[in-house]
C-alpha positions as CSV (number, residue, x, y, z in Angstrom):
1,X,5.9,-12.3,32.0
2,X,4.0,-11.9,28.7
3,X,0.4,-11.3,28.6
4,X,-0.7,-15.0,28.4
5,X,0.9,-15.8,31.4
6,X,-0.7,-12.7,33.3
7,X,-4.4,-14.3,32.1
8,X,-3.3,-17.5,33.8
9,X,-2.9,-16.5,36.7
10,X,-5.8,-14.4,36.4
11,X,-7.7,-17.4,35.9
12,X,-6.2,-19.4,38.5
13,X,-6.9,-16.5,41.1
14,X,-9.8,-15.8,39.7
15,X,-11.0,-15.5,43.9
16,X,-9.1,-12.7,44.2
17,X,-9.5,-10.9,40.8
18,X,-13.2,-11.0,40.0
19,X,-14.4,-9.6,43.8
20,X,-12.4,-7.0,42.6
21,X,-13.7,-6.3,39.1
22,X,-17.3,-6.7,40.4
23,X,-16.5,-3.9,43.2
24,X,-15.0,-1.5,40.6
25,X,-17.6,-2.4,38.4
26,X,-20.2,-1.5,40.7
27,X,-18.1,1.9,41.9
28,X,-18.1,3.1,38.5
29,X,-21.8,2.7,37.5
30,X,-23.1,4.3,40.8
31,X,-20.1,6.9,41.1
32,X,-20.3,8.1,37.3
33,X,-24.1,8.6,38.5
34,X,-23.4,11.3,41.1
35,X,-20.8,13.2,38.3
36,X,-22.8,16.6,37.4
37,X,-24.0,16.6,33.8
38,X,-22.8,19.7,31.8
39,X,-25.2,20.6,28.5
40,X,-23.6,22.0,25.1
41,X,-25.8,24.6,22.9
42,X,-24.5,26.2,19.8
43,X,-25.9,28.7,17.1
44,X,-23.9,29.9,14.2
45,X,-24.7,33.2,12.8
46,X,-23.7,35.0,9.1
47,X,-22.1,38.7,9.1
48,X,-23.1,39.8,5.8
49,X,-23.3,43.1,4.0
50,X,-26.3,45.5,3.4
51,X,-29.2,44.3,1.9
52,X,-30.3,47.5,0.3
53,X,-28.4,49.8,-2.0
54,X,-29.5,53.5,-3.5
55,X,-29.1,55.0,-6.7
56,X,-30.2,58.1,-9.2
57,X,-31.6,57.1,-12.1
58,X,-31.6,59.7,-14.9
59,X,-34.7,61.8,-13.9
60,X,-32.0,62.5,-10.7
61,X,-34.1,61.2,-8.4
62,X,-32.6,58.5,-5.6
63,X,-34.3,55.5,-5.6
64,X,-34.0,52.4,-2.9
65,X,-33.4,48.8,-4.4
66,X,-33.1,45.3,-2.6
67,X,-29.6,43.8,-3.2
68,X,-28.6,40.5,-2.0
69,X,-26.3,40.2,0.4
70,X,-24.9,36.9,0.0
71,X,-23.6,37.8,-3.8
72,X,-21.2,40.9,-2.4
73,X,-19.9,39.2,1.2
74,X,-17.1,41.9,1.7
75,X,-13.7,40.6,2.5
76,X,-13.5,42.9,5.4
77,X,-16.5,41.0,7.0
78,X,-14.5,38.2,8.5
79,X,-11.8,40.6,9.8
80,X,-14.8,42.2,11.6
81,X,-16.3,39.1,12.9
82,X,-13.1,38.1,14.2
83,X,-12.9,41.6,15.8
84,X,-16.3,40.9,17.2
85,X,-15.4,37.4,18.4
86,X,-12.0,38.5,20.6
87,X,-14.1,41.6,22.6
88,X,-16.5,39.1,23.3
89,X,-14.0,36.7,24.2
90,X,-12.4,39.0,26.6
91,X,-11.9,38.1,30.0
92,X,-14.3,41.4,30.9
93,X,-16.9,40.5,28.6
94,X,-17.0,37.0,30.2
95,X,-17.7,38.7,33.9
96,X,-20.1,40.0,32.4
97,X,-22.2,37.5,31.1
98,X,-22.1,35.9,34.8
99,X,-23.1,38.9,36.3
100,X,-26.2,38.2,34.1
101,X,-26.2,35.0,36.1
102,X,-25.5,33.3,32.9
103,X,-22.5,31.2,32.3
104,X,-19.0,32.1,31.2
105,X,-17.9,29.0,29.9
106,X,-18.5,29.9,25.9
107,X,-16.1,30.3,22.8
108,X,-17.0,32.1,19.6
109,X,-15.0,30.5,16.5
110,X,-14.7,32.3,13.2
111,X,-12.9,30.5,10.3
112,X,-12.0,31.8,7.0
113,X,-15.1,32.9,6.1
114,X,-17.6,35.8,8.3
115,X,-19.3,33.0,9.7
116,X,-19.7,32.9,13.7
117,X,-20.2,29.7,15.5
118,X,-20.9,30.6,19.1
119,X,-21.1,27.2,22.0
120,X,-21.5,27.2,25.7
121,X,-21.3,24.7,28.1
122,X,-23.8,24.9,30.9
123,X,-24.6,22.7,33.8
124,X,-28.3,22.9,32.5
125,X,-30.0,22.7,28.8
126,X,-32.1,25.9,29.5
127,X,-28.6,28.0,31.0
128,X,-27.0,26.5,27.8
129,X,-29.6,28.0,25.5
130,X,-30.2,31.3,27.3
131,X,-26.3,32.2,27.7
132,X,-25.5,31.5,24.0
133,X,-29.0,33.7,22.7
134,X,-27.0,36.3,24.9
135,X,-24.4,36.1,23.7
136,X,-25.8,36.1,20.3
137,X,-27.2,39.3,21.3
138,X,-24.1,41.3,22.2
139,X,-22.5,40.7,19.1
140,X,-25.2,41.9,17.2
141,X,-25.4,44.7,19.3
142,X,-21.6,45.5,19.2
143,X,-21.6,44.9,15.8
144,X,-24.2,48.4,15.6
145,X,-22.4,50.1,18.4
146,X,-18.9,50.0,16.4
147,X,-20.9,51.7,13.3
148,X,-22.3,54.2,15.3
149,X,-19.3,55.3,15.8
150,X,-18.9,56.1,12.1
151,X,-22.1,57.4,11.8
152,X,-22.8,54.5,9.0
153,X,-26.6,55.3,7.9
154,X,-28.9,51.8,8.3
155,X,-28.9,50.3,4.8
156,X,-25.1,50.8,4.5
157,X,-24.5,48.5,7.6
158,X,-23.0,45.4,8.1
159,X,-25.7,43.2,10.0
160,X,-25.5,39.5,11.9
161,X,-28.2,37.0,10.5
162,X,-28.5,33.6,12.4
163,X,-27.9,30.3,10.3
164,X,-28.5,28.2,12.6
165,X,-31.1,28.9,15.9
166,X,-29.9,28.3,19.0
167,X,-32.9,26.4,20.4
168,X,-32.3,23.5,17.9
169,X,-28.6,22.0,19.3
170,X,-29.1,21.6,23.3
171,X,-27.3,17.7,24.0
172,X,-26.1,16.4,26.8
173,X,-22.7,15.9,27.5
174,X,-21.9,12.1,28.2
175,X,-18.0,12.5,28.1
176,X,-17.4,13.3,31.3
177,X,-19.2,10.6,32.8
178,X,-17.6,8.4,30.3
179,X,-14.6,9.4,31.7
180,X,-14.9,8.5,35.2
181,X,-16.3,5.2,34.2
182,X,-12.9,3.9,32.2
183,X,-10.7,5.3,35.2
184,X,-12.6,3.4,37.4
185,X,-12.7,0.5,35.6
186,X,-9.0,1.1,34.4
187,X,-8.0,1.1,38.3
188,X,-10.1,-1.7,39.0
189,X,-8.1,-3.7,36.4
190,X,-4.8,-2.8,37.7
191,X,-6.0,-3.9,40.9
192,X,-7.3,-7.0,40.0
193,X,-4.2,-8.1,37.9
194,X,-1.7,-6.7,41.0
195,X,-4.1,-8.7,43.6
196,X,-3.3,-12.1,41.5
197,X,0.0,-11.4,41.2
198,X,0.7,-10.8,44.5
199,X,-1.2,-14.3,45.6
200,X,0.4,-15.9,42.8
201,X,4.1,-14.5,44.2
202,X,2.8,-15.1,47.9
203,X,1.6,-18.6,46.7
204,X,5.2,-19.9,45.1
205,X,7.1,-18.3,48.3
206,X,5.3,-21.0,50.1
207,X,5.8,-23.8,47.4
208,X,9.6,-22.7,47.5
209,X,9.2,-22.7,51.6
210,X,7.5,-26.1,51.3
211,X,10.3,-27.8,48.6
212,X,13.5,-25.8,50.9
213,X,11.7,-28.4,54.0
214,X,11.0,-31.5,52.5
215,X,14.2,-31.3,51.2
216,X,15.8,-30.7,54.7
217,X,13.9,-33.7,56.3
218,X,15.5,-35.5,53.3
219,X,18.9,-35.0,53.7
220,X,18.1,-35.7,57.7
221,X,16.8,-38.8,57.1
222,X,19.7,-39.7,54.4
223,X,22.3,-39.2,57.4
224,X,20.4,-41.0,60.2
225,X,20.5,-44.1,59.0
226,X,24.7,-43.7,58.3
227,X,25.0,-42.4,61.9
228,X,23.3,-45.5,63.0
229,X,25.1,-47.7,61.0
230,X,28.3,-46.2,62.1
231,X,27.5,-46.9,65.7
232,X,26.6,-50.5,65.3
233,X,30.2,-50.7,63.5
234,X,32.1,-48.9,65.9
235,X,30.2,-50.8,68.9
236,X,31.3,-54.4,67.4
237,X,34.8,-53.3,67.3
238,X,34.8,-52.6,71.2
239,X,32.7,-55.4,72.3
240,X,34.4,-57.0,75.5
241,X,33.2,-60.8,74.5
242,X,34.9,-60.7,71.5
């Protein structure tokens, strides 16, 4: 049956099909209202190099200049982010972060370049925004911890700057919802077409039903008359008078 011939029947059922679609209809707005709402937040944060640099000049004294940073991005950078983003990644780091009573449900995404994005997925804006400035905050701190350990003095350090503030990106998450709504309504479809189908199929069992008796009563009535007939004949060929 092509797709036509489902719409007809569709239509000619429509008694059974629309109570249907109105139900599932119904399920899915009120149902998709009871689905918690998760909240995305997401900051994205720059490793760059030292922004001051030292030299003698030729009285031999050291002197202290501003560089900038973004002109000399070293090519080790991004291998560090990338360092920074799997510790933090880590199924311990993630404990963590929920023992702060924060959640755990955050990935941090480096590219080709040192550049961090950092995204959580909370089931509130404010959890959203607090987790990811936490975890902002650890990789900064990491970051330091991992060149104290080679005793790198301040303005030769590699340092975190934020491109983009956390604070600015909370949204709410609609997908999920979405979701539930088309498998509702996706069910309530199926239903609906199987419902007519099955009254259609119930409907031409009795038509066939209907056709197989009238034609029974036919054929009944097509012999009585011979079986009368051949009475009458057989009943004049015995008839005493005669």
């Amino acid at each position: 049956m092509d797709l036509w011939g489902v719409i007809r029947i569709m239509l000619r059922r429509w008694y059974v099909a629309l109570p249907i679609l109105l139900a599932t209809g119904y399920l899915a707005v009120t149902s998709s209202g009871t689905v918690s709402q998760t909240f995305n937040a997401s900051t994205t944060m720059i490793m760059l190099g030292p922004s001051l640099d030292t030299f003698t000049d030729a009285k031999g004294v050291t002197q202290t200049v501003a560089v900038n940073p973004y002109l000399n991005v070293p090519s080790t950078a991004t291998l560090v982010a990338s360092t920074l983003a799997l510790k933090e990644s880590s199924a311990s780091a993630r404990q963590g972060v929920a023992r702060a009573g924060l959640s755990p449900s955050y990935t941090i995404v480096v590219g080709k370049t040192p550049v961090m994005d950092v995204a959580v997925e909370a089931t509130s804006s404010q959890l959203a925004l607090d987790t990811v400035k936490y975890v902002s905050e650890l990789l900064k701190t990491d970051l330091q911890a991992q060149q104290d350990g080679f005793n790198i003095n301040a303005i030769s350090r590699l340092n975190l700057q934020t491109v983009v503030p956390a604070d600015t990106l909370p949204t709410t998450t609609a997908s999920t919802k979405m979701r539930v709504r088309i498998t509702i309504l996706g069910f309530g479809g199926v239903l609906a077409v199987a419902g007519a189908l099955a009254f259609e199929g119930l409907a031409e069992v009795r038509r066939n039903r209907g056709r197989r008796r009238a034609e029974r009563r036919d054929e009944a009535d097509a012999e009585t008359p011979s079986l009368g007939s051949a009475g009458m004949t057989a009943g004049a060929t015995h008839n005493p008078g005669n």
